[in-house]
MARPAFI-799913 format. One line per 2 residues: number of its first residue (from 1); their letters; for each residue x, y negated, z of C-alpha. Coordinates in pm, whole numbers, always signed. Layout:
BEGIN
NUM> a> X/Y/Z; ... .
END
This chain:
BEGIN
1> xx> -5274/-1806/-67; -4934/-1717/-215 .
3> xx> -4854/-1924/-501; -4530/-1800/-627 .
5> xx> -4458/-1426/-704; -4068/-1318/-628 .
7> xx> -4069/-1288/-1023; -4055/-1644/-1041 .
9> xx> -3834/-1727/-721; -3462/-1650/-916 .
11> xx> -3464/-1956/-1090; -3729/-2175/-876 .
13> xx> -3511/-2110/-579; -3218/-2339/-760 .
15> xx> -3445/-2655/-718; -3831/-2601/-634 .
17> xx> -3934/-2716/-307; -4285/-2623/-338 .
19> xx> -4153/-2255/-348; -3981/-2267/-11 .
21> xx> -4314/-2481/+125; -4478/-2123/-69 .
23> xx> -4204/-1899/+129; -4267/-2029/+473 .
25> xx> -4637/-2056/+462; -4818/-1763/+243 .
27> xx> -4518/-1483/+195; -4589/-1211/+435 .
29> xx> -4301/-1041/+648; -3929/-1119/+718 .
31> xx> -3799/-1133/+304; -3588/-772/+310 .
33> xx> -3716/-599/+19; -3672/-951/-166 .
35> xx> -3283/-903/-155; -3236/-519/-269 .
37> xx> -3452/-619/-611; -3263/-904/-644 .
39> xx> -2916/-745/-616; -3014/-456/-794 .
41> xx> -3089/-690/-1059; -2736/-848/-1021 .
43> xx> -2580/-543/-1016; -2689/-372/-1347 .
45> xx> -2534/-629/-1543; -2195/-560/-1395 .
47> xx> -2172/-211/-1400; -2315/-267/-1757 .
49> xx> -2035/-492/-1854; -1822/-228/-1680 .
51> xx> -1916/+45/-1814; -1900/-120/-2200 .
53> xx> -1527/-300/-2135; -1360/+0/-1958 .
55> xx> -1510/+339/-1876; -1630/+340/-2216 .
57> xx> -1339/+299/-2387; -1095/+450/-2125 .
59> xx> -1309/+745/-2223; -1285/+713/-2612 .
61> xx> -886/+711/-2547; -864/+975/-2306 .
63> xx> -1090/+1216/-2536; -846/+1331/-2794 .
65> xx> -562/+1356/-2529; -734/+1578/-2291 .
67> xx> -848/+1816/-2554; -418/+1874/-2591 .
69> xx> -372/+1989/-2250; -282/+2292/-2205 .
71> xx> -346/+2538/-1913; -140/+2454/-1614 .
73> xx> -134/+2615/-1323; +34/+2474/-967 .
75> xx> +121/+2772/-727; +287/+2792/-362 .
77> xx> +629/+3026/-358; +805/+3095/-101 .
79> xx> +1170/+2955/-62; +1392/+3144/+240 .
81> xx> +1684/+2876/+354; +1943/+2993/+610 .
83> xx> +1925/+2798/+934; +2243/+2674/+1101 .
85> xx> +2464/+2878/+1280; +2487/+2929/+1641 .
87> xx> +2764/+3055/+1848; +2776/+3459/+1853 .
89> xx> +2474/+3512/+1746; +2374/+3522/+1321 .
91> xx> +2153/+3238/+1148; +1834/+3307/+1142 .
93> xx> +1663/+3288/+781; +1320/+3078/+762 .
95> xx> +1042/+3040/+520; +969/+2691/+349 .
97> xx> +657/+2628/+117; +740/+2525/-202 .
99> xx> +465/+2417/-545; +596/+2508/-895 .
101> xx> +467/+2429/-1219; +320/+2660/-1462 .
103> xx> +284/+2533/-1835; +93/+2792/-2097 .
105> xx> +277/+2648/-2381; +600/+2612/-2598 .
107> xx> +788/+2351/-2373; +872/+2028/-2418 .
109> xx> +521/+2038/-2491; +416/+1670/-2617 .
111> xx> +62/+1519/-2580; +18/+1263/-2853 .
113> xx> -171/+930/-2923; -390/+1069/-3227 .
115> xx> -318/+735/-3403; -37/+642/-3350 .
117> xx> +152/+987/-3347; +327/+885/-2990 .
119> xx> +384/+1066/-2714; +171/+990/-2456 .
121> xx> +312/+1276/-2230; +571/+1534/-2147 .
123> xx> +525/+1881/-1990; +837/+2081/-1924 .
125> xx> +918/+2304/-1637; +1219/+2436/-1863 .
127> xx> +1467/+2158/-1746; +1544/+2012/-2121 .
129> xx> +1364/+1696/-1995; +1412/+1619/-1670 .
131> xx> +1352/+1161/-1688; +1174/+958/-1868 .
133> xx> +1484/+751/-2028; +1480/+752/-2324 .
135> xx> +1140/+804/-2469; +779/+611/-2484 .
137> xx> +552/+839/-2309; +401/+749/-1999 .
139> xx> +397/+1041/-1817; +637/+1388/-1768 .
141> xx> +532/+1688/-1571; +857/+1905/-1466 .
143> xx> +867/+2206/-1282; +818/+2036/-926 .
145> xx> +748/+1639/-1002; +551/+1392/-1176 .
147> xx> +691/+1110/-1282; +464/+787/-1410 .
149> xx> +572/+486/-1617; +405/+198/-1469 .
151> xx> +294/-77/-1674; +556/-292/-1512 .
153> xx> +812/-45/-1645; +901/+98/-1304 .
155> xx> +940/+511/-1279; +768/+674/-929 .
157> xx> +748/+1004/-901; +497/+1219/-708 .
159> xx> +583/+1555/-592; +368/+1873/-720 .
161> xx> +218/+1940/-387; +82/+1599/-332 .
163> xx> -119/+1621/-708; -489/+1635/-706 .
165> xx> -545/+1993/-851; -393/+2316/-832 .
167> xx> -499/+2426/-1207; -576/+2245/-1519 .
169> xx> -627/+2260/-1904; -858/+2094/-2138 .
171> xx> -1208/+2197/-2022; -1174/+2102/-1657 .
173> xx> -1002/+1731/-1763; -1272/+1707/-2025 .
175> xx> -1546/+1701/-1716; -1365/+1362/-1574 .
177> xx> -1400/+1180/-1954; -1754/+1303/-1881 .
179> xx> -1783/+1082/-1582; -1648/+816/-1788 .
181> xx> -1937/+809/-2011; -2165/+717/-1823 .
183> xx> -2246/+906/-1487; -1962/+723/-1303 .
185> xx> -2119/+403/-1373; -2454/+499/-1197 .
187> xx> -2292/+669/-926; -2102/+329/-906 .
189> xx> -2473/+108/-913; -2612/+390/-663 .
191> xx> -2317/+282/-420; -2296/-108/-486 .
193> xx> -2653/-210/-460; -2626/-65/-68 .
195> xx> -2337/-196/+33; -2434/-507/-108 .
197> xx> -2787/-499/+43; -2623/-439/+405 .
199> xx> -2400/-747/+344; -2691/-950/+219 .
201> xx> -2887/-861/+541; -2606/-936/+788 .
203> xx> -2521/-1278/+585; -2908/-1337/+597 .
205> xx> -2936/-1272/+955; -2718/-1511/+1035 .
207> xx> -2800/-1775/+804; -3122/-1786/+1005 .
209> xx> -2983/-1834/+1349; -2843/-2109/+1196 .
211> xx> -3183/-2223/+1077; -3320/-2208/+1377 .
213> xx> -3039/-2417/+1542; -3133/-2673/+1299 .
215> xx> -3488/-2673/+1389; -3487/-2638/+1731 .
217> xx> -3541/-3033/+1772; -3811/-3060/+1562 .
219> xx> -4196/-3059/+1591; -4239/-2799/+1314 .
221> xx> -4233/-2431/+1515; -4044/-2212/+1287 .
223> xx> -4011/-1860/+1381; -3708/-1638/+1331 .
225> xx> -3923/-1447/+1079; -4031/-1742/+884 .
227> xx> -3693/-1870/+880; -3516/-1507/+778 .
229> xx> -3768/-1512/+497; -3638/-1850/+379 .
231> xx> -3279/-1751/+419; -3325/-1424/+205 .
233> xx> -3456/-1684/-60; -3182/-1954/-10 .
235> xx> -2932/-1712/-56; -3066/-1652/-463 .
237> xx> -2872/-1885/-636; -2594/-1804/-414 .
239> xx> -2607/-1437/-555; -2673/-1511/-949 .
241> xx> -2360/-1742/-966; -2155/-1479/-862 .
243> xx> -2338/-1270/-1062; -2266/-1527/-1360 .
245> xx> -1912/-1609/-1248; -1828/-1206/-1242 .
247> xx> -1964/-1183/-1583; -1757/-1441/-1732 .
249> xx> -1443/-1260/-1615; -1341/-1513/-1320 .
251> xx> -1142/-1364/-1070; -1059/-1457/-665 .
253> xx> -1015/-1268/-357; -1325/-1066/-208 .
255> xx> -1265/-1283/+141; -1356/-1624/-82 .
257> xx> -1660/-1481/-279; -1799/-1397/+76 .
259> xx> -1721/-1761/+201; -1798/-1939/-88 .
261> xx> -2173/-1728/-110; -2194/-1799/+283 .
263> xx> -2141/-2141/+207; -2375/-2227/-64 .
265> xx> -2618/-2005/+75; -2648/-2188/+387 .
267> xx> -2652/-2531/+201; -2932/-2395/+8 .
269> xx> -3119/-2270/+381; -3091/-2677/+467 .
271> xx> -3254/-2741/+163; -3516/-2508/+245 .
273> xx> -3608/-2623/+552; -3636/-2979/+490 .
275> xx> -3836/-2922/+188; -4091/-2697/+417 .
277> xx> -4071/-2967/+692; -4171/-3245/+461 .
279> xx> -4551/-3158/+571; -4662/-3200/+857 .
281> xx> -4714/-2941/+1073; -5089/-2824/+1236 .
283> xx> -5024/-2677/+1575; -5357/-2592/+1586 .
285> xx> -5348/-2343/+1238; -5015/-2222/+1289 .
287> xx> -4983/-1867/+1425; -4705/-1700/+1603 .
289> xx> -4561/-1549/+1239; -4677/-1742/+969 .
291> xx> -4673/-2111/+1098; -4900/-2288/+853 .
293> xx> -4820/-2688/+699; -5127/-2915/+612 .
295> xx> -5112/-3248/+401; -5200/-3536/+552 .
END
């Protein structure tokens, strides 16, 4: 009879033998739905946290500027350029593709920090500004570039054809502080919990071939589902210290969380199996899934 529920197993998994002895004997099937509820469970805090420390208030900044833009419009005209000259015979004349901006407004037309009275951007397709020496705004839209202040204080530019939209005013940038508020941070849970999930499964898959090389010698007859169940379970506290470690705002490369969960989760696996193979095994009760442990 099962003893402990998977309610329980987050925190009994950090020390409790008796609930991998519980996990090898009485829990049915190979432990894969175990992992999605308990990442799902990670993840909400994160995207949470996320959602509280920067789409939130990315999206409280971003409100009062987007309601200043006014419409622009980004269309293709054509530009004819001679082509050289060849001997006795007249240049041809070819057709290039060109994107100009269109500003709706009186130009230089300044976006403004509502608080501070700053400008937080530039539109002018007139030529009066063509760099952004000189002033504290961020961005400034010309006629055929974009050119960003980065936070280092470095200038790129990005030509109009390569932007993301062909026409924009207040309304359509509006609908992306939408996303902010919330939606973006589901869609983001909706995505994570997967991909972590598939990870979890590979990591757990192979956690258990390593089980099974460590109990090959031994009299207790471990199956690979038995020991993919324990490894889904071994790999808990593995999971909520990252979740805890994430939370508190530490920060490494993605290639060393993956080792370092690998690695604890696999010390945790050892600790499962001895604490299973503490009892002695009954040859005689065990089946070919659920191999069964009696006290002597």
């Amino acid at each position: 009879m099962r003893r402990y529920s998977a309610l329980r197993a987050p925190l009994l998994a950090f020390y409790s033998k008796a609930l991998y002895r519980d996990v090898a004997r009485n829990w049915p099937g190979s432990g894969v739905v175990y992992p999605l509820l308990l990442l799902a469970a990670c993840c909400a805090p994160i995207v949470v946290l996320l959602q509280l420390r920067a789409f939130g208030p990315l999206a409280a900044w971003l409100a009062p500027l987007v309601a200043q833009i006014p419409p622009i419009t980004i269309a293709e005209v054509e530009q004819i350029t001679p082509a050289k000259k060849t001997e006795g015979k007249p240049a041809p004349r070819t057709k290039a593709a060109k994107f100009e901006v269109s500003v709706d407004a009186t130009q230089p037309y300044f976006i403004r920090d509502d608080k501070t009275g700053k400008a937080i951007a530039i539109l002018d397709t007139t030529g009066k500004v063509s760099s952004l020496k000189g002033t504290e705004a961020r961005l400034l839209l010309t006629r055929t570039q974009l050119f960003i202040r980065q936070a280092t204080g470095e200038v790129v530019s990005q030509e109009a054809s390569d932007l993301p939209f062909r026409s924009m005013d207040s309304g359509k940038a509006a609908l992306w502080v939408w996303w902010l508020r919330g939606p973006l941070a589901i869609a983001l849970f909706l995505v994570l919990v997967p991909l972590a999930y598939v990870y979890a499964l590979a990591q757990n898959a192979v956690c258990a071939g390593v089980g099974l090389l460590l109990v090959r010698n031994r009299r207790w007859q471990f199956n690979y589902r038995t020991v993919m169940r324990l490894a889904s379970v071994a790999a808990t506290p593995a999971a909520l210290l990252a979740t805890a470690a994430i939370l508190a705002g530490l920060r490494a490369p993605l290639p060393i969380w993956l080792a370092a969960c690998f690695a604890v989760s696999v010390g945790y696996l050892l600790f499962a199996i001895r604490a299973a193979t503490e009892l002695r095994g009954s040859d005689l009760e065990a089946t070919p899934d659920l191999p069964s442990f009696s006290v002597d």
